[in-house]
C-alpha positions in Angstrom: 275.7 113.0 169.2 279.1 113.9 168.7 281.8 111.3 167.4 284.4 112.6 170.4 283.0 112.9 173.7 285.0 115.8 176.0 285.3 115.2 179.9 281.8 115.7 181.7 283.5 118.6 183.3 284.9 120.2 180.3 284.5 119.7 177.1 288.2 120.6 176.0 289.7 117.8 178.3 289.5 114.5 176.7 289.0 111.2 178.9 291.4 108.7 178.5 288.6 106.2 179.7 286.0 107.6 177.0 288.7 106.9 173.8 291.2 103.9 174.5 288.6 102.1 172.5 287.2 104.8 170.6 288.1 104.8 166.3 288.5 100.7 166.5 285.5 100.2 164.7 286.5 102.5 161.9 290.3 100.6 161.2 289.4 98.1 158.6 287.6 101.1 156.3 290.2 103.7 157.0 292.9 100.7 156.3 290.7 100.3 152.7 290.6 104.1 151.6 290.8 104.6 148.2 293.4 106.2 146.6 295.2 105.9 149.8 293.9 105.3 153.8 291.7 107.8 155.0 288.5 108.6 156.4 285.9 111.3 157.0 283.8 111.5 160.8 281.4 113.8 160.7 280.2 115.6 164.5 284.1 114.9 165.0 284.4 117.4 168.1 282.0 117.9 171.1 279.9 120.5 169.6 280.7 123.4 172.5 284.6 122.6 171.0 283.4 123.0 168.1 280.9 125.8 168.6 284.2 127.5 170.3 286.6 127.3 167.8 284.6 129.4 165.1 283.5 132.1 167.9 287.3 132.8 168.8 289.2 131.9 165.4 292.2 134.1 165.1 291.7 137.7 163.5 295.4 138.5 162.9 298.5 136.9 161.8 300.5 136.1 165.2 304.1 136.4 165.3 304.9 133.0 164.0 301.6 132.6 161.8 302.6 132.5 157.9 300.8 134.3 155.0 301.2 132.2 151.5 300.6 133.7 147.7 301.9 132.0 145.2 300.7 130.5 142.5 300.3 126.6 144.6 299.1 128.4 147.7 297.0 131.3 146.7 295.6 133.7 149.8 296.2 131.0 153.0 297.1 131.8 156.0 298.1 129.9 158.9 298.4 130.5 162.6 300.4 129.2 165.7 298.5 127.6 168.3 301.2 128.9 171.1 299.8 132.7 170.3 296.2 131.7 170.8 293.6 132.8 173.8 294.7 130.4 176.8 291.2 128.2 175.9 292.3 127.1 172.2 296.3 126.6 173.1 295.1 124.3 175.5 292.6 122.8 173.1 295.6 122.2 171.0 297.9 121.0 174.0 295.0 118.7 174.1 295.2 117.4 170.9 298.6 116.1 171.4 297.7 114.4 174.4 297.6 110.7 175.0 293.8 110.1 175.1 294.0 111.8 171.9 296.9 110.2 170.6 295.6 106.6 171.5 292.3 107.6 168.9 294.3 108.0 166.4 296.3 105.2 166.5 292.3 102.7 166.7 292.0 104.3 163.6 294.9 104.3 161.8 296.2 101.0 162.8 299.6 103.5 163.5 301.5 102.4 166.7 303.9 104.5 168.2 302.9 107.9 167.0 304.4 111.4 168.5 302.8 114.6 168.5 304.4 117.7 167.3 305.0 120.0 170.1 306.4 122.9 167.7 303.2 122.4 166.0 305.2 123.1 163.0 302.5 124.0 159.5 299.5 122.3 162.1 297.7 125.2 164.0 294.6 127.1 162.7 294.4 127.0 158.7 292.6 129.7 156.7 292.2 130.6 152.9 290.3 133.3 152.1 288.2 134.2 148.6 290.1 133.5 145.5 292.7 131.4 147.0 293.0 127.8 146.9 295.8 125.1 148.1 297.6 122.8 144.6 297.7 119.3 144.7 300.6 118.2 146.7 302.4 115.4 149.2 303.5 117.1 152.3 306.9 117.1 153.8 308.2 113.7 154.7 310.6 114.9 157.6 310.2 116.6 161.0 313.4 117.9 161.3 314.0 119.1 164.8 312.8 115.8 166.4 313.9 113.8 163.2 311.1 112.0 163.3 309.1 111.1 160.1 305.8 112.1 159.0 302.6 109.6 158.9 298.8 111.3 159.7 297.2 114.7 158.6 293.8 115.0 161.0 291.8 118.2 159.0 288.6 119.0 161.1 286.6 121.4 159.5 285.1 125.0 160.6 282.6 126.1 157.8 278.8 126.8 159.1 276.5 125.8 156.3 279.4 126.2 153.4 277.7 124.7 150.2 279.7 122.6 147.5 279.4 126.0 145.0 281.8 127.7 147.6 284.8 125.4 146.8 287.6 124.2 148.4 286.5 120.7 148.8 289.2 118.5 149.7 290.1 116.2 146.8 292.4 112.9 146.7 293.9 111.8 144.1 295.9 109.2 142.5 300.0 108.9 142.8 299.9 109.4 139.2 297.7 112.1 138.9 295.9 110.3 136.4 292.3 110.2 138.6 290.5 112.2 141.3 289.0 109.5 143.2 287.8 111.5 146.2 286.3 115.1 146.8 285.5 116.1 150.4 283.1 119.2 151.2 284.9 120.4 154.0 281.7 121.2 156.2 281.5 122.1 159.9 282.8 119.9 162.6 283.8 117.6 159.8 287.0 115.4 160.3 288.9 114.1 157.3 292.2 111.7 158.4 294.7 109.8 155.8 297.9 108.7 156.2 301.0 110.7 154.5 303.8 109.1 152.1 305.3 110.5 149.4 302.4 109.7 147.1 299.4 110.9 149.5 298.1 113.4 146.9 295.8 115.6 148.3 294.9 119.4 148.0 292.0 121.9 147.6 292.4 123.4 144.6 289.0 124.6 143.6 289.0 127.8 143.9 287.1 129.5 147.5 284.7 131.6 146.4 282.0 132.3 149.2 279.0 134.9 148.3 279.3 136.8 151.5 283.0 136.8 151.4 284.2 133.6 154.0 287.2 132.4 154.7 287.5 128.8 154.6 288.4 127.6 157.9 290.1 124.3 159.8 292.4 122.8 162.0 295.7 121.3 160.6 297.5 118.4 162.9 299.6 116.4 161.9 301.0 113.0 164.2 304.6 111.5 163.1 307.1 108.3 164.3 310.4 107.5 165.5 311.0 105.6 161.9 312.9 108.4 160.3 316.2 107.1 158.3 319.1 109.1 157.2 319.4 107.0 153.8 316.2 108.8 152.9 315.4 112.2 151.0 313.9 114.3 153.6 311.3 116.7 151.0 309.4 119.6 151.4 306.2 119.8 150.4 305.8 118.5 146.1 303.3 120.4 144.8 301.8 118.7 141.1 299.3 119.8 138.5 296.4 118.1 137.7 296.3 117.3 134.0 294.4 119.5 131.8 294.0 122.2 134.2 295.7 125.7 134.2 298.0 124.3 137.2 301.3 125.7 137.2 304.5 123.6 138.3 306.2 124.6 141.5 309.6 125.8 139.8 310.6 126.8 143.2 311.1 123.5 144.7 312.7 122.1 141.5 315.4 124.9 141.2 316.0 123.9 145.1 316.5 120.5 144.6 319.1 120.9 141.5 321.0 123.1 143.9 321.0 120.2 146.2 321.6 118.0 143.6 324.2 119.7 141.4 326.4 121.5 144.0 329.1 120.5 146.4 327.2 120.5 149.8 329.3 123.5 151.3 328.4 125.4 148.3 324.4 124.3 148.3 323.7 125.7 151.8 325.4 128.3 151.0 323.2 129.5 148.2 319.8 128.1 149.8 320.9 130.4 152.5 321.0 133.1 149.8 317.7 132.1 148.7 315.6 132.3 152.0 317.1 135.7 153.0 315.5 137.0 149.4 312.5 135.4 150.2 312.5 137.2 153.3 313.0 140.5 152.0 310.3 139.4 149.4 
């Protein structure tokens, strides 16, 4: 049996009725997750969803799909839900929905939350042999609804993928001092945690399938209207794990001394500079 049930008429609906209640159980041991709230539902999607999802996963890069490799995000690709077959965009319309919503919020004990209708880095995730995703805390700040950032969902898409493969999902401490968590990301498999600045969290064991597959999952990410303009809005922070061959993201530090260092009309200026020769990069 499946942890979320579809509409007895289709599978990709989901009933209001069937999930107002659904995930209440589960808030006092998501609310005690260690390093920080989470927690991991197996069976997460009705298995036809499910089932679905791996048959029709994207084969090419869609016009707003982004391509990462670089040292903290080696070989991972992402795609953009509005450029999917008409059966997984609305699977995803569906995920921002208010039966879906209301699950989320039983769990995470997280009232108020808003979807993100530009699905901006959520979509269809994929990182293929010899890639990897550093230890990081994502971006704090949804900047075209100004809304700040509170719950990853992951739900895994890997048919019988072993430990050996890699790219477990590990969680670790704000400190770095201490993995305290390491996730096989299997099929159907759900993993949820709430997002601060300190939500450390990666998969940086290396993906390295025998026959060659990609690792696979679904990125969405839920947000609130409790955004203030006294904080830093930050991109994603990207850290190495002590005694490993992690490299620091250099990147984001020369960014923020620009920020930091210049007069504002001369920062933009040169970040503008900077994204046009990543571009042509």
């Amino acid at each position: 049996m499946t942890f979320l049930k579809g509409h007895a008429s289709d599978p990709f609906i989901f009933d209001y009725d069937e999930t107002k209640e659904l995930g209440l159980d589960l808030a006092a041991a998501y609310s005690a997750g260690d390093p920080f709230p989470h927690i991991v539902i197996d069976d997460f999607l009705p298995a036809a969803v499910a089932e679905y999802c791996v048959a029709h996963f994207p084969r090419d890069l869609d016009p707003d799909g982004r391509e990462f490799d670089r040292d903290q995000e080696r070989y991972k690709r992402s795609y953009q839900p509005d450029h999917m077959e008409p059966r997984l965009r609305h699977l995803f319309y569906a995920f921002n929905s208010r039966p879906f919503l209301r699950l989320i919020e039983n769990i995470s004990g997280i009232k108020g939350l808003i979807p993100d209708p530009y699905f901006i880095g959520g979509g269809f995730h994929e990182i293929r042999n010899g890639g990897h995703l550093s230890m990081h805390a994502d971006f704090n700040h949804h900047k075209p609804m100004n809304l700040e950032r509170r719950i990853n969902l992951l739900i895994y898409l890997n048919k019988d993928w072993q430990p050996a493969y890699g790219g477990q999902l590990e969680l670790w401490r704000d400190d770095m001092s201490e993995k305290v968590q390491e996730i096989v990301p299997i099929f159907n498999r759900a993993a949820m945690f709430t997002t601060t600045e300190n939500s450390m969290h990666g998969n940086p064991q290396i993906i390295a399938h025998p026959d060659g597959v990609t690792r696979k999952s679904i990125a969405l990410y839920y947000y609130t209207s409790t955004w203030s303009d006294i904080r830093e809005a930050k991109t994603t922070q990207f850290r190495p794990r002590p005694g490993t061959e992690d490299r620091k993201d250099w990147q984001v530090a020369i960014d923020r001394g620009i920020n930091e260092l210049l007069p504002p009309v001369i920062s933009r200026r040169v970040m503008a500079l900077r994204r046009r020769a990543k571009g042509r990069g």
